[in-house]
N, C-alpha and C positions, 0 to 999 in steps of 0.2 A: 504494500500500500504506500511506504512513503517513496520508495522509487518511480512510482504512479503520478503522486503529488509532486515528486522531481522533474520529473521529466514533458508534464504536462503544461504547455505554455498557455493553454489559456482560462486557466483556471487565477493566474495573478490578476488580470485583467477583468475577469468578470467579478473579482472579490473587491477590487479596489475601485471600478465604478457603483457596485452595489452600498457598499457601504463611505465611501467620500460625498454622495450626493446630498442627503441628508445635515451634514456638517458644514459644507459648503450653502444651502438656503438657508440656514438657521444664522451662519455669520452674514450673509447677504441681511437678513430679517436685520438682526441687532445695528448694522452699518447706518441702513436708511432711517429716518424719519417717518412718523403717520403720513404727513402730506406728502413726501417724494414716494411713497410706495400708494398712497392715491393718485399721483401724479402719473406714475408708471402706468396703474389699471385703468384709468379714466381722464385721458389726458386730455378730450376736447372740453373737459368743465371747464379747466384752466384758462382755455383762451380766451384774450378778450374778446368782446363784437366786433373793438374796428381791428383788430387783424385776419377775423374772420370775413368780414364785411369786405376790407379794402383785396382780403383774396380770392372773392368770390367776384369781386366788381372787374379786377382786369383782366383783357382778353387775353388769351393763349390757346396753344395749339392741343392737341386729344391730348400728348407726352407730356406736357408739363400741366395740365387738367390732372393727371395720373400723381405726378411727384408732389403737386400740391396738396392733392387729397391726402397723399401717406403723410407729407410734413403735419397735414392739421391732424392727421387722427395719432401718429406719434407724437403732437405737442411741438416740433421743430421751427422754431421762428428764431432766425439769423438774420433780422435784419434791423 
């Protein structure tokens, strides 16, 4: 059996994603804030109307229709 356990290469890998994941969101959990991890799940409350407003008012092409949707619903405002 432990020459099984030796020589089996993916048994490290399936034991170290199985049990790393859990450690890893609970430090992610402690790192954030109540509001950045509401900010995370619900990022269009955040925005205001007029960047909502002034990104829905100017004209552009289908591809950036697309990029702007993802920037409001992940919250992304660079400008």
């Amino acid at each position: 059996m432990l020459s099984w356990f030796i020589y089996t290469p993916e048994l490290f890998p399936l034991v170290a994603s199985l049990f790393s994941a859990l450690p890893l969101v609970f430090s992610l959990w402690l790192m954030t804030t109540k509001e950045d991890r509401a900010l995370l799940v619900y990022p269009s409350r955040f925005l205001s109307e007029a960047v909502a407003l002034r990104q829905l008012q100017e004209p552009f092409t289908e591809a950036e229709a697309r990029l702007r949707a993802e920037k409001i619903r992940m919250g992304i405002n660079l400008r």
